[in-house]
N, C-alpha and C positions, 0 to 999 in steps of 0.2 A: 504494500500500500504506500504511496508518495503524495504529497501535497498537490493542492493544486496547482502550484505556481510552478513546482518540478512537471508537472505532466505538461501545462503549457507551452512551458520550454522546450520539452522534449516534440511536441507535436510543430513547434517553429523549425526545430530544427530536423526535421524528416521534411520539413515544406523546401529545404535548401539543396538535401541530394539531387545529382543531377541527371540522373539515369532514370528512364519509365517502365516500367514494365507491362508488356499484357497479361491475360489469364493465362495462359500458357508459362509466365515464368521468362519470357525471351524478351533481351532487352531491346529496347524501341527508340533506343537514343535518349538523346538528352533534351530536359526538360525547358521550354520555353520560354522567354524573358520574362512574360506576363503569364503566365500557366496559373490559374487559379486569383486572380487577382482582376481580371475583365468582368463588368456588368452592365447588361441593356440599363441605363437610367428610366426606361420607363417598367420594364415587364420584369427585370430584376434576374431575368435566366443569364447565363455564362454565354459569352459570345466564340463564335467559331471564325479560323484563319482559314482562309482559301489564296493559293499561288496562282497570280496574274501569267497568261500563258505572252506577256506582250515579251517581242525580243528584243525592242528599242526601248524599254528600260532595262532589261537584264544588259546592256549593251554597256548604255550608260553606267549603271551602278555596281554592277559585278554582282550581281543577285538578284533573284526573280521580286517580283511584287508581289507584297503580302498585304493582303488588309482583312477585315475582322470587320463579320457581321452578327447583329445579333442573331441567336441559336431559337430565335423562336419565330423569326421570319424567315429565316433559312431552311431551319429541319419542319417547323410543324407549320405551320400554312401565315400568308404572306398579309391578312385580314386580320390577327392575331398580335402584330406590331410592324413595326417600321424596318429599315433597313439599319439603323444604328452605323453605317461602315465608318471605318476610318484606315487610314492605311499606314502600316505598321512603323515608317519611319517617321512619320508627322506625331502618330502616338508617342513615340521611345522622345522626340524632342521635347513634345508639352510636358511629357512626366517628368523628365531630367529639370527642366526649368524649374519647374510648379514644386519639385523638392530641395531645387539649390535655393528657391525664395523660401522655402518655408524654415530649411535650417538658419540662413540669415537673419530672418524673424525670432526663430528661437534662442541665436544669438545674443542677440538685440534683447531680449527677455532675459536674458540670466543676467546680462549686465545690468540693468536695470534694477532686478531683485538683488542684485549684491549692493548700488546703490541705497536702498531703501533700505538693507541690512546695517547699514553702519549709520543710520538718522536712530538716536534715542527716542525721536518721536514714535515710533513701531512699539515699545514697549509701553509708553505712556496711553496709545490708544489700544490695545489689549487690556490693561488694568482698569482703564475706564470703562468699554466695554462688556468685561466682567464681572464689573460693579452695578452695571445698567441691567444685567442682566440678571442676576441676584436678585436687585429691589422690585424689580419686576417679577418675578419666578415667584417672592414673598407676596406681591400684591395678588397674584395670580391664588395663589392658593388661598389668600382672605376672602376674595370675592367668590371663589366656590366655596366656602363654609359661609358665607354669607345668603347664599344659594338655598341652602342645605337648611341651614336657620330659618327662612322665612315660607321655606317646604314644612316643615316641624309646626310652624306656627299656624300654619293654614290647615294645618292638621286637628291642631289642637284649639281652632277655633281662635286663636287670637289675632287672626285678622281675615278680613272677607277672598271668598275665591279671587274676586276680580283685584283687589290689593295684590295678592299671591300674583296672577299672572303680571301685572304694572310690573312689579317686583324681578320678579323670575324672567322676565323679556329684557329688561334693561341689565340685570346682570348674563343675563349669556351673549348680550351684544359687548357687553363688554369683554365678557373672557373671550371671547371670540378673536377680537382686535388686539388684546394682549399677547393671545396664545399666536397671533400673525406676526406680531413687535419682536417676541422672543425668538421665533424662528427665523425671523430675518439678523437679528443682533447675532445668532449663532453660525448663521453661516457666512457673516463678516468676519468672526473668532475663526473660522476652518480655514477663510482663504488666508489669515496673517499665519499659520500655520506654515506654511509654503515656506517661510524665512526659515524654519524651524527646522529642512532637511536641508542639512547643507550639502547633501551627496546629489539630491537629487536627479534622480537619475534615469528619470526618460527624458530632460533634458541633453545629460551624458551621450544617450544614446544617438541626440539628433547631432551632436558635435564631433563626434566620433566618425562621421559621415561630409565633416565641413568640404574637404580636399576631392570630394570625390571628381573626379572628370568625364568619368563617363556613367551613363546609369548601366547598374548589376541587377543581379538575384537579389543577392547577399542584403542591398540597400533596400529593394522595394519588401524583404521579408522584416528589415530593423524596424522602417518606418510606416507601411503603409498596411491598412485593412484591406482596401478595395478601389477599384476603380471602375468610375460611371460611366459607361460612354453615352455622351448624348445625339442631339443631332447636327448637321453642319459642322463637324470635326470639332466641338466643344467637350470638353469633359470634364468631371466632378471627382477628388480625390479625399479618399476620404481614409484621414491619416488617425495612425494609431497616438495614445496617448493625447486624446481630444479633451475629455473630462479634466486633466491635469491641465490642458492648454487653456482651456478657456478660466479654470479658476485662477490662472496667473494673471491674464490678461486684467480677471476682474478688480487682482489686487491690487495692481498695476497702478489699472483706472482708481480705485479708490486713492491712491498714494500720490496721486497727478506725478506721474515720475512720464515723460513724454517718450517714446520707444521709436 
């Protein structure tokens, strides 16, 4: 039995061998740049490569023409979605680009948070905010026993239904807004957090990757979930390590630190 975080690892790194095999066991070559990592942006299936039989670009380019349609206009009927193509060299460019921007950004992001790391102000708004949030948690729990009490009393006759619900409406619009105030104050406390790993390390990950020159395997299994294809040779990538990206950004944004 192994953790999850072991098994994930393990299943990333079977995503990198480079060899296929069929049911037979017979190897089928090596596995393709984007193998498992293409999706119709509309229908969501895997898109399929087909070799252009043209000889004036094989001429020019020293290799057939490859482009990628989606797998659900192609294989199952043409009324079902669209053609999605795009062809394989204009793809390998936009993904290399769209990840040397997004490592630059991430860049741009740790510097940023080391900035913000060395302002004492980071500690002064933690402390405040978990003072806010304290006084709050206590009022929070006066007003449901206040709740609670004027249930009892409606019970016990010392005050009329219609008092009870006056009562009982005005307190649960307010826990309501309280219970809204705290949850927002808390996950302002999670994103000052971020300062708090200093290894942090799916940022690691994207830096680790700065030098690249050309796009790999190896790069699209570090950084990336999936990729959209849309129509018109546009595409949507959609990078691993989003949840951690967007809480930085947000901390960012609260810290006015400019990226």
């Amino acid at each position: 039995i192994i953790d999850r975080e072991t098994f994930n690892k393990v299943q990333e790194e079977f995503k990198i061998r480079d060899v296929r095999m069929d049911m037979s066991g017979n190897n089928q070559g090596n596995l393709g740049l984007f193998s498992g990592f293409l999706k119709c942006n509309d229908c969501y299936r895997g898109m399929v490569k087909y070799k252009s039989n043209s000889k004036t670009y094989e001429a020019e380019h020293g290799h057939k023409k490859e482009i990628f349609y989606c797998s659900t206009y192609s294989r199952k009927s043409h009324s079902l979605c669209t053609k999605h193509f795009i062809e394989y060299d204009l793809l390998e460019n936009l993904v290399f680009n769209a990840i040397k921007n997004q490592i630059e950004l991430v860049i741009d992001m740790d510097n940023a948070i080391k900035e913000i790391s060395k302002s004492k102000s980071t500690n002064v708004e933690r402390e405040m905010l978990e003072a806010n949030i304290n006084k709050a948690e206590l009022e929070l729990n006066k007003l449901k026993k206040l709740k609670r009490i004027c249930y009892d009393d409606w019970k016990m006759d010392i005050i009329t239904e219609e008092e009870y619900n006056d009562y009982s409406n005005d307190y649960t619009n307010e826990i309501l807004l309280l219970t809204e105030k705290i949850e927002k104050m808390n996950s302002e406390l999670c994103t000052l957090d971020i300062t708090k790993d200093k290894n942090n390390t799916w940022i690691e990950e994207f830096k680790k990757e700065r030098n690249i020159s050309k796009l790999s395997r190896k790069t699209l299994i570090s950084l990336v979930k999936n990729i959209y294809i849309k129509e018109n040779n546009n595409i949507k990538i959609e990078f691993k390590y989003e949840d951690e990206f967007n809480k930085t950004i947000e901390y960012i944004k609260n810290n006015e630190v400019m990226i």
